[in-house]
C-alpha positions in Angstrom: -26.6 -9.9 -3.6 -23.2 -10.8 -3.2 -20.5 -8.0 -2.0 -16.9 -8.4 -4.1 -14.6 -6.3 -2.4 -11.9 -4.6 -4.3 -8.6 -3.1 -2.1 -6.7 -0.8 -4.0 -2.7 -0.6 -3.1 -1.4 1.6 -5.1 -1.0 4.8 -3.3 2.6 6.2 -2.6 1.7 7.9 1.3 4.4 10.3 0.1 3.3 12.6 2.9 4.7 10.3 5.5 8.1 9.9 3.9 10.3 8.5 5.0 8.4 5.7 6.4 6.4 5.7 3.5 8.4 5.4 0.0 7.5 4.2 -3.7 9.2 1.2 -3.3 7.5 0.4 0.3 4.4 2.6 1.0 2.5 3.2 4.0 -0.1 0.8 3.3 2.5 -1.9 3.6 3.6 -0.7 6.5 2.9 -1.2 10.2 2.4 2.2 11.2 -0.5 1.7 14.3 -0.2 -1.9 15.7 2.0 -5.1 14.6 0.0 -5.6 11.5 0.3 -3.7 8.3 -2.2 -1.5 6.9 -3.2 -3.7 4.0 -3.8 -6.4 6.9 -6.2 -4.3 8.5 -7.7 -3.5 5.4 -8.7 -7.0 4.7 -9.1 -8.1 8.0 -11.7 -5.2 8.5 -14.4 -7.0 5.9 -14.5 -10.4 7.5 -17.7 -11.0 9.0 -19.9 -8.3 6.2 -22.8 -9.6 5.4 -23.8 -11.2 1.7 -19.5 -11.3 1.5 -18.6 -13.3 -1.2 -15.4 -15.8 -1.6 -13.3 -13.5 -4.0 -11.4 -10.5 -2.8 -9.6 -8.6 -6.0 -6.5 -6.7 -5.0 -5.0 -4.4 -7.4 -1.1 -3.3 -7.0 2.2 -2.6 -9.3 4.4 -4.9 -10.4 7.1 -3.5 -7.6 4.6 -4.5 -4.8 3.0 -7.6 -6.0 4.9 -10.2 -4.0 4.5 -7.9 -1.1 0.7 -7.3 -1.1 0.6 -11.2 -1.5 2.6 -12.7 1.3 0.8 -9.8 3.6 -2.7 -11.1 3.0 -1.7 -15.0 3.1 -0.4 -13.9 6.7 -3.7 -12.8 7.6 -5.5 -16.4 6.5 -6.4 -14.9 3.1 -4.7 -17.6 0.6 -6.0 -17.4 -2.5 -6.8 -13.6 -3.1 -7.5 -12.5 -7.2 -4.3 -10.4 -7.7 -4.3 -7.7 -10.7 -1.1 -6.2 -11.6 -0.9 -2.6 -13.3 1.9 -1.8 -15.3 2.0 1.3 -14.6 -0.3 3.9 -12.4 -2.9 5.2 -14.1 -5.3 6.1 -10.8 -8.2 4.5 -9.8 -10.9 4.7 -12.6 -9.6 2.6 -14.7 -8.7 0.4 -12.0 -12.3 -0.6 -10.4 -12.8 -0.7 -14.0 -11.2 -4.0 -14.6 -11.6 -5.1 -11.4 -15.7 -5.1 -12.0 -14.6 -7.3 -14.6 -13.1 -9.3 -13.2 -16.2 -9.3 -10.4 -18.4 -10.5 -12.5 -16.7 -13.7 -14.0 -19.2 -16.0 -14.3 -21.5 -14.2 -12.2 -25.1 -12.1 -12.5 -23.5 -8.5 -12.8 -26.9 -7.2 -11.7 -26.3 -9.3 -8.5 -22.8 -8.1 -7.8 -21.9 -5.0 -5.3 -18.3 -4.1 -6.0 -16.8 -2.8 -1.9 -14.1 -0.6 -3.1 -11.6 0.1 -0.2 -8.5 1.6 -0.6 -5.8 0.0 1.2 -4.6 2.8 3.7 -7.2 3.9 6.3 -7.8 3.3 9.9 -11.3 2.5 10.8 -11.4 0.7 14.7 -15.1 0.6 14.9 -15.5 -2.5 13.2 -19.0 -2.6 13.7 -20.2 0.5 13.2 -18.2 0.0 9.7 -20.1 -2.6 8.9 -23.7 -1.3 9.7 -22.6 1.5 7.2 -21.4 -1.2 4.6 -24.7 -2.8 4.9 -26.7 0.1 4.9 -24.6 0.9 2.0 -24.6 -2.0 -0.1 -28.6 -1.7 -0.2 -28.5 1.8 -1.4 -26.1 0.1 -4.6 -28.4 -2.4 -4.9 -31.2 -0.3 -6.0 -28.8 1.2 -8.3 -27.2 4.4 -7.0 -23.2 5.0 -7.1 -22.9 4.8 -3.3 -19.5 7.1 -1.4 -18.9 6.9 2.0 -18.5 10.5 3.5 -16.7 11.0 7.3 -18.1 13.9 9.1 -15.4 16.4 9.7 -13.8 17.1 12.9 -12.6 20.3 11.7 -11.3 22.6 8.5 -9.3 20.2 6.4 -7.3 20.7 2.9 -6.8 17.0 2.9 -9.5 15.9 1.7 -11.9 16.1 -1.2 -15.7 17.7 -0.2 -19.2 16.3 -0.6 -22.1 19.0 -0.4 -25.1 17.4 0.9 -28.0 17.8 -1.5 -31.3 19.0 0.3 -33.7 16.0 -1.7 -32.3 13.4 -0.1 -34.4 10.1 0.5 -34.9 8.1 3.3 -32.5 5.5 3.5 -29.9 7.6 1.4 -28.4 11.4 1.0 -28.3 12.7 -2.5 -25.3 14.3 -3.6 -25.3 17.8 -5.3 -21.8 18.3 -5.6 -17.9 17.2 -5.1 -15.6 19.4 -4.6 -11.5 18.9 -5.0 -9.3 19.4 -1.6 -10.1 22.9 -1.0 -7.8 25.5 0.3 -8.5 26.8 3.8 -10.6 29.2 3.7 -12.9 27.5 1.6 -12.4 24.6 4.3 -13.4 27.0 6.7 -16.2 28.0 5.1 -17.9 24.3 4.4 -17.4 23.3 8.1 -19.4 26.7 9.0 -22.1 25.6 6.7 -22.1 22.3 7.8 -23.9 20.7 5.2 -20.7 18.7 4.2 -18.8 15.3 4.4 -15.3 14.4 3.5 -14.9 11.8 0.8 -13.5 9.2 1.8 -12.5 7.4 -1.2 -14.8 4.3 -0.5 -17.2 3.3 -3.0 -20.1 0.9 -3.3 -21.2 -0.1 -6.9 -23.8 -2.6 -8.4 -21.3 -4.0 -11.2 -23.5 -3.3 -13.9 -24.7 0.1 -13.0 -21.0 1.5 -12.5 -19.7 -0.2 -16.1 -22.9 1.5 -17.6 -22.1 4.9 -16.4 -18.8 4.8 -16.7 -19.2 3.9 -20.3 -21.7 6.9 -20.8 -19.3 9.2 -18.8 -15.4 8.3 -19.4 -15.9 5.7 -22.5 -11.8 5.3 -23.1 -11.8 4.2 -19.8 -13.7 1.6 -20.8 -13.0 0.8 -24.2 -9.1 0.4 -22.5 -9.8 -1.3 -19.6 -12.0 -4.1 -21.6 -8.8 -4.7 -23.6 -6.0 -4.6 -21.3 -8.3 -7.2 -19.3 -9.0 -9.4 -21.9 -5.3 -9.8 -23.4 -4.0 -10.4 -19.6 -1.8 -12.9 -18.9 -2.4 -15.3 -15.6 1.1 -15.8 -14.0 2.5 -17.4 -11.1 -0.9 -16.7 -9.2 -1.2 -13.2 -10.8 -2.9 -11.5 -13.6 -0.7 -9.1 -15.3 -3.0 -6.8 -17.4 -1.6 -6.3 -20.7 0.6 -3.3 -21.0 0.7 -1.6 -24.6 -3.1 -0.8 -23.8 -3.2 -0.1 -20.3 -0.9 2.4 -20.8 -2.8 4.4 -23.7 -5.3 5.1 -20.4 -5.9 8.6 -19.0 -4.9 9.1 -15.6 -8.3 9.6 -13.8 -9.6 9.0 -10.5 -12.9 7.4 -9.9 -14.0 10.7 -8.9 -13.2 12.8 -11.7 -14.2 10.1 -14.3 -17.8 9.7 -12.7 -18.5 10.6 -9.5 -18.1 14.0 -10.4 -20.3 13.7 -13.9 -23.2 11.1 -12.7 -26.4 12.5 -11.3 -26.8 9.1 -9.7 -24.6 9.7 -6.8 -25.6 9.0 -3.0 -23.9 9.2 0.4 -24.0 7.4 3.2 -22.4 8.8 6.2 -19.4 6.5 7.7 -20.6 5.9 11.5 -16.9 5.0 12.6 -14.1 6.7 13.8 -11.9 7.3 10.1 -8.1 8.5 9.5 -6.3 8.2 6.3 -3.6 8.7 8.1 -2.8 11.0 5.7 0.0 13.0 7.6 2.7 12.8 10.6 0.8 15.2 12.4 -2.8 12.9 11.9 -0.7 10.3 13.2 0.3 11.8 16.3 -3.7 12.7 16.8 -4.3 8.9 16.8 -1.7 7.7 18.4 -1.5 6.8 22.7 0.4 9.5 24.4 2.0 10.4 28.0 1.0 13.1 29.9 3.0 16.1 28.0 1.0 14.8 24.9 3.7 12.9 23.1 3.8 9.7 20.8 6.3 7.8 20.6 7.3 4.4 19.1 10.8 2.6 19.3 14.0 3.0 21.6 13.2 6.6 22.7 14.1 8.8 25.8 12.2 12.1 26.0 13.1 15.0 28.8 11.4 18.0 28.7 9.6 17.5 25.6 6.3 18.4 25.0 3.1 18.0 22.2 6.1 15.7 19.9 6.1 12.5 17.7 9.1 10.5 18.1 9.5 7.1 16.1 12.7 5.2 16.0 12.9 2.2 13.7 16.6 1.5 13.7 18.4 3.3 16.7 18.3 5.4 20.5 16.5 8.6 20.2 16.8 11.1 23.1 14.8 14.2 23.0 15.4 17.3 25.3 13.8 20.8 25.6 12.0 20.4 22.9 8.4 20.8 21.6 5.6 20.6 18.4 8.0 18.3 16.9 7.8 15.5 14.4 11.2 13.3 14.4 11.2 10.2 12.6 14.6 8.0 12.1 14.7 4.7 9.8 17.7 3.1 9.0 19.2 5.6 6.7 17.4 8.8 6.9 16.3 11.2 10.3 13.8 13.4 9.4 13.1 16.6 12.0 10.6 19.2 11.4 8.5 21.5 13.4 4.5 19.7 13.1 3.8 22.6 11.4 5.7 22.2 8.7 4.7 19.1 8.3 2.4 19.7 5.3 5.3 20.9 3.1 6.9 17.6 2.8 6.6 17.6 -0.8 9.3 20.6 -1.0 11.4 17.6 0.3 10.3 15.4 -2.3 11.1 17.1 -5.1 14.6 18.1 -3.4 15.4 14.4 -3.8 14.2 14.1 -6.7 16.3 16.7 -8.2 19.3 15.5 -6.2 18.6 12.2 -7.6 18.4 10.3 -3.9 17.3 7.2 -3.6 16.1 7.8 -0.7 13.3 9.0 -1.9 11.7 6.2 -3.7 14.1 3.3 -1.9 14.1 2.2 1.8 17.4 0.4 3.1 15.8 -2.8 3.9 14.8 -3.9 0.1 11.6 -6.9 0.0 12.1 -9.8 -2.3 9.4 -12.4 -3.0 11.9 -14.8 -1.1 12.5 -12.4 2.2 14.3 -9.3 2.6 18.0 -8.0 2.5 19.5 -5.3 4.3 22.2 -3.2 2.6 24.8 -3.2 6.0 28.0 -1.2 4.7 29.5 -0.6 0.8 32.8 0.9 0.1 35.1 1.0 -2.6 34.9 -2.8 -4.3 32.5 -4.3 -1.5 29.4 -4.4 -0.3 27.8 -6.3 3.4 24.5 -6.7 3.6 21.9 -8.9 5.8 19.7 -11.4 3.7 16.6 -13.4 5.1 15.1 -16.3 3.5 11.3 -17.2 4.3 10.4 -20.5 5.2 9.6 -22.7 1.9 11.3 -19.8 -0.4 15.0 -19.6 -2.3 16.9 -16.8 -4.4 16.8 -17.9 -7.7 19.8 -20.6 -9.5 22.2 -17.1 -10.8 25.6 -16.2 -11.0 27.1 -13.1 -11.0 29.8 -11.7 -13.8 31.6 -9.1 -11.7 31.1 -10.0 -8.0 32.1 -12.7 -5.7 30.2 -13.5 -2.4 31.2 -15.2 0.5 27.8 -16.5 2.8 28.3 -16.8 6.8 24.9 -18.3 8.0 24.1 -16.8 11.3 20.5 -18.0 11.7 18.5 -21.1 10.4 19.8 -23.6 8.3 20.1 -23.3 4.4 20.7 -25.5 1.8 23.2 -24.3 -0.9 24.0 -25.2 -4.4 27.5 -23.8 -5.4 28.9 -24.7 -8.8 28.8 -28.5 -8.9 28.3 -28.9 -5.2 25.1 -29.3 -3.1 24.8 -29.0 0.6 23.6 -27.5 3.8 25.2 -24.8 6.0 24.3 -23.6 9.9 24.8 -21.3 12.5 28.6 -20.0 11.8 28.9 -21.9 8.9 30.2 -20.4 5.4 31.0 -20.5 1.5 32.8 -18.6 -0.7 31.3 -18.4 -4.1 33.9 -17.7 -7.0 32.7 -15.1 -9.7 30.8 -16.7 -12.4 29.5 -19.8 -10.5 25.9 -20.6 -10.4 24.4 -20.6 -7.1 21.5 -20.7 -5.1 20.2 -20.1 -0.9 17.2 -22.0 -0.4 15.3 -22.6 3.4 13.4 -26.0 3.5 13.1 -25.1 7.3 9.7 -23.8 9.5 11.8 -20.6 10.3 13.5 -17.7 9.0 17.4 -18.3 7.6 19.7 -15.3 8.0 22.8 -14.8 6.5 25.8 -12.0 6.2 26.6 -11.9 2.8 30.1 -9.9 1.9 30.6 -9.1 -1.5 33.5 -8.1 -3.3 34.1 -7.2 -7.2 34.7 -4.1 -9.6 31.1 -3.7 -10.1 28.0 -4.4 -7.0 24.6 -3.6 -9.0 22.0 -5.1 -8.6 21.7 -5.9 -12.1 24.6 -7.7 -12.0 22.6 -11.2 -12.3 22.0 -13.7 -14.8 19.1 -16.5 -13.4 18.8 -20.0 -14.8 15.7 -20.9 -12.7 13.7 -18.9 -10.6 10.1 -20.2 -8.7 8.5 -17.0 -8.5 8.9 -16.6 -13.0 11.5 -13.5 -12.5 
């Protein structure tokens, strides 16, 4: 037996906006610890037992640079990296991945670990004992979930009803049930014959491509194609599009789980979260004796029960309590924690007012670094740019801007028109619209510059590359 594990990162954690956006989601994130989510994530399977040498991570075009630099920063170098071009949920995707699993490989001999990328689990062993435990159900050919035992009512989270002929090493499954309102909630703790569904999955590769071809067979029949027209590209394999699209928008659960009569459970003997919510993050988080969490540059006087996060400036709190503030760089969001479940009303505010602060963050992620939109105004625009070791922007020019570069960390060298050389600490160029250009950082360290620009039109479509390392 060898355990493949799959980490989907596709989620959008829109609940815990406006941390979490589209364009940087929570799983990305460091939203308990220094590390982000997705680090945890993969960090979390070292040491299983019958783990293999592949891990298969599955994200969006958007994200892909991300989700790669994150797990090379946790010592995983050479992860199997499947793009989607566009989100069509998670059936289809462990789909392919099994495909991909099972590359040269015995598929009755391969247990597909399917994580998604967004939990927090801090039992490590106790995780494991159930991954184990697990992986020998799937072996013997059951569909294998993990189910949490719940703490409480909960319209989180979807439901699995315990079946009474259940074996010895397993529980049989009789039924799953979509997130409930709360009085059905209610109801299922009272009975107490039910475990959340966690949304991780054990799978003997053969066994799940079977029933998912007896079950959701356009799943299949789609997936098989969009995998075997993908392009490998700059470490990646893009699946092929015109396909992938034609998919239906299914979740494992709906495209099998649901149907199969195969299904087990094994109950998760670890502490769980999805961190799902602001208010489930304030549960997990360390607090001071009024029962507040708090994370940043933050004062609190006469506050009570609260979550406070700062990520950009001094929050002080006074006479206050049950409250959820969160400030980035260029949003505060307040709210009363128990309102906190109808974010989505905010959502689709932005969405109507066409913000882009719904989907954007500020601080935009590059496969080279970062920059940080400072100050715009009429014909100009400042922001903060940050070049990783070993990476450069691409060789560009613009056709309605001109910049000017002041380095004020690092060293970089610079190509600007005809002219090659390196600039330092308070050290600058001005590059004239039209000329080709390019930062690059051939240093150990970051390289930080202020970058001013000035020009009748800013976008950020407003480039034209010649030669770019990461195949943009």
């Amino acid at each position: 037996m060898e355990i493949v594990p799959i980490i989907l990162t596709g989620g959008l954690g829109k609940r815990l906006w406006p941390i979490s956006r589209s364009q940087f989601p929570k799983q990305l994130t460091s939203l308990v610890g220094e590390q982000t989510m997705l680090q945890n994530t993969a960090k979390r399977i070292k040491g299983l037992s019958n783990l293999g040498d592949e891990i298969i991570a599955l994200c969006n075009e958007d994200h892909k640079f991300l989700v790669a630099n994150q797990l090379s920063e946790v010592n995983i170098r050479n992860p199997t990296i499947l793009v989607e071009p566009v989100s069509r949920n998670t059936a289809i995707a462990i789909f392919i991945a099994s495909l991909q699993a099972i590359t040269n490989k015995d598929p009755k001999e391969v247990v597909l670990l399917v994580l998604p990328s967004d939990h927090l689990i801090q039992d490590i062993e106790q995780f494991h004992l159930s991954i184990n435990k697990a992986a020998e159900v799937a072996m013997d050919g059951k569909l294998v979930t993990l189910g949490v035992t719940p703490n409480g009512p909960s319209t989180l989270y979807g439901y699995i009803k315990k079946s009474d002929n259940s074996e010895e090493n397993y529980i049989s499954v009789e039924a799953f049930i979509e997130k409930p309102n709360l009085e059905k909630a209610e109801q299922f703790i009272a009975d107490g014959n039910y475990l959340w569904n966690s949304g991780m999955f054990l799978f003997r590769a053969d066994i799940l491509q079977d029933e998912l071809n007896r079950h959701s067979k356009e799943i299949t029949k789609i997936g098989k194609k969009a995998f075997e027209n993908a392009e490998s590209n700059a470490g990646f394999i893009h699946l092929e599009s015109s396909s992938f699209k034609q998919a239906p928008d299914l979740s494992i659960d709906y495209a099998l789980m649901e149907k199969t009569d195969n299904a087990a459970v094994i109950p998760l003997n670890s502490d769980w979260n999805d961190l799902g919510s602001w208010q489930s993050l304030h549960d997990i988080s360390p607090k001071d004796k009024e029962g507040n969490a708090s994370s940043g540059d933050v004062i609190l006087e006469e506050t009570k029960n609260s979550y406070i996060r700062s990520e950009d400036r001094l929050i002080v709190t006074l006479g206050m309590e049950d409250m959820i503030v969160v400030d980035t760089a260029d949003v505060t969001f307040i709210t009363n924690k128990n309102s906190v479940s109808k974010i989505d009303q905010i959502n689709k505010r932005l969405k109507q007012d066409q913000r882009k602060e719904k989907d954007q963050n500020r601080k935009i992620y590059r496969p080279w670094g970062w920059y940080d939109s400072l100050e715009s105004g009429e014909g100009f625009q400042v922001k903060r740019i940050s070049v990783s070791p070993g990476s450069s922007i691409s060789l560009q020019k613009h056709e309605h801007r001109s910049e000017h570069w002041i380095v004020v960390k690092g060293k970089g060298k610079v190509t600007n028109g005809e002219e090659t050389f390196f600039l330092e600490v308070n050290q600058s160029t001005y590059i004239e619209k039209g000329t080709i250009h390019r930062l690059e950082n051939l240093e150990e360290y970051d390289l930080e510059i202020i970058e001013v620009q000035s020009g009748g039109y800013l976008g950020e479509d407003d480039i034209v590359r010649f030669d770019d390392i990461y195949g943009r």
